[in-house]
N, C-alpha and C positions, 0 to 999 in steps of 0.2 A: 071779544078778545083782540079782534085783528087793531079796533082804535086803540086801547092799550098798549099795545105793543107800535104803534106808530105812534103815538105821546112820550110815549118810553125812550124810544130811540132819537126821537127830536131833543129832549132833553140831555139825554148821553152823548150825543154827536154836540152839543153845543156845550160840555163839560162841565154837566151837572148832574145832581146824585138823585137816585130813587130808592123807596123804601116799596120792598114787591115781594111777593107768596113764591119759595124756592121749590124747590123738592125735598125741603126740610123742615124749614120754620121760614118768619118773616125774616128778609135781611135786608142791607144798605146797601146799595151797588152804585157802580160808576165804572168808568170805562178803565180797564186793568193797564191799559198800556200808557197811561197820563200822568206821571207825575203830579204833577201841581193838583189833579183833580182825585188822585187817592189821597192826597194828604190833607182834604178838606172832608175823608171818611174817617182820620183817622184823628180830624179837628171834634168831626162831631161826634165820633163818641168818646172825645175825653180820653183815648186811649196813644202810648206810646209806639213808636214807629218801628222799635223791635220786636214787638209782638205782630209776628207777618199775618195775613189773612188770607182765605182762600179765594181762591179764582176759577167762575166754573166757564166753561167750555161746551160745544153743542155736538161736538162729536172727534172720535177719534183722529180725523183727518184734521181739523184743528187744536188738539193736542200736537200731534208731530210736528206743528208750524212753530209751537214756542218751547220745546221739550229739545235739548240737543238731541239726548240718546235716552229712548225709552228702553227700561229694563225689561227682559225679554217673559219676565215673573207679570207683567203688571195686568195684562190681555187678562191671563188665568185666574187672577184675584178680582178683577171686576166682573170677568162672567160669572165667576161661584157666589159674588155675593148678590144676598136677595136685598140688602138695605144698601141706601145712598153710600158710596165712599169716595174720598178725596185722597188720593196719593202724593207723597212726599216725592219731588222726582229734583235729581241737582243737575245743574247746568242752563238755565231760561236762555231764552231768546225772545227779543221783542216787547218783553214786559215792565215796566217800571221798574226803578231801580227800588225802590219802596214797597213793592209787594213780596222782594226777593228778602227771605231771612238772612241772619248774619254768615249762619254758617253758607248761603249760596245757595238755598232751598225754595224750593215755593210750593204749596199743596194747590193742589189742582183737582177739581172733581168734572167729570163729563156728567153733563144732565138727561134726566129721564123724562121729567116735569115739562110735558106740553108747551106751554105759555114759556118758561125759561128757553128749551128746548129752540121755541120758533124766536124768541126773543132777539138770544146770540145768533141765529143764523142772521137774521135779519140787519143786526147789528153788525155781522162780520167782522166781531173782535171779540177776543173774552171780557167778563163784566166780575167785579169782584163780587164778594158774597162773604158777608159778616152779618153774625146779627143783629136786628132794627132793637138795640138797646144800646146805654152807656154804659163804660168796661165795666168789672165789676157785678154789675146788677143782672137780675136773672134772663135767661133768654125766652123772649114773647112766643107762646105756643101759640095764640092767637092773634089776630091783629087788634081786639078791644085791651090786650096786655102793653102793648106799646105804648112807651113816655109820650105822651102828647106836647110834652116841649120839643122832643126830636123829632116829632114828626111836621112840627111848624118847620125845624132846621131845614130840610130837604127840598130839593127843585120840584118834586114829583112824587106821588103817591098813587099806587097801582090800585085802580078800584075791582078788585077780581077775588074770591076765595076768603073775604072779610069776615064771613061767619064758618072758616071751617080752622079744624081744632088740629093742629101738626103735632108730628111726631115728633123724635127727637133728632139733633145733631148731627152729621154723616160721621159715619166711623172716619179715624183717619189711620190710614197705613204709610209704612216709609220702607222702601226696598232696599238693602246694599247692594253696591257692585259683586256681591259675592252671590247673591240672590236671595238673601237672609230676611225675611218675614216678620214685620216687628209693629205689632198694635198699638199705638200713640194713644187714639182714644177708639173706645170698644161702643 
């Protein structure tokens, strides 16, 4: 795991894209805070710029680095849940102007995933996290489900977790200022 993840990060530090095993399904990552280099994620998959993507993070203590003000609801919702989730939080810092939605949004997931986990630490920035497919078309439970033209696309290919069979999706939740609980996707 540990060459991986020093392959990984040589190519993200030098502002190129991998296709690596999340704590969800396979997805396409690169480094969240680079312009120019999320919008060659968002070249390959065919997908437009207003459909924002998620950004996972390796712990709470880097959440608060690009979060202005975390809702005081969000701690409680992540402990209760037993599946991955990505929270909707408004106000970024530090992040691409391209991973921020229109309304000034970015969903954000803290990872549980080992490899992910040691990935971002190591990396010491968040890394986005979309799935290793083009828009559209269904998302790869496995890594043998992956377009093998997108996979030629990418600087980097994570050789880890190839024959194992992912779940689904992380849920996504969005908090209001008022502390109102609202299931984007379940």
């Amino acid at each position: 795991m540990n060459k991986e993840i020093k392959q990984s990060i040589n190519v993200l530090r030098k502002g190129g894209t991998i296709i690596y095993p999340t704590d969800t399904v396979w997805g396409i990552g690169c480094d969240a805070t680079e312009e120019n280099v999320v919008k060659k994620v968002f070249d390959l998959k065919r997908r437009t710029e207003s459909k924002s993507l998620i950004i996972l993070v390796d712990s709470w203590e880097m959440l608060q680095q690009y979060i202005k003000k975390i809702p005081p609801k969000v701690s409680c919702v992540l402990e209760g849940s037993s599946r991955p989730t990505s929270v909707i939080y408004k106000g970024s810092k530090g992040l691409a102007n391209n991973v921020i939605a229109s309304d000034h949004t970015v969903a954000i997931r803290i990872v549980k995933d080992d490899f992910c986990k040691q990935l971002i630490k190591k990396f010491g920035k968040p890394i986005v996290s979309t799935s290793a497919n083009y828009s559209g078309k269904s998302t790869p439970k496995s890594f043998s489900e992956i377009d093998e033209t997108l996979i030629d696309k990418v600087d980097y290919v994570v050789n880890l977790n190839r024959e194992k069979k992912f779940g689904v999706s992380s849920q996504i939740v969005k908090i209001d200022h008022k502390g109102k609980i609202d299931f984007i996707r379940k």
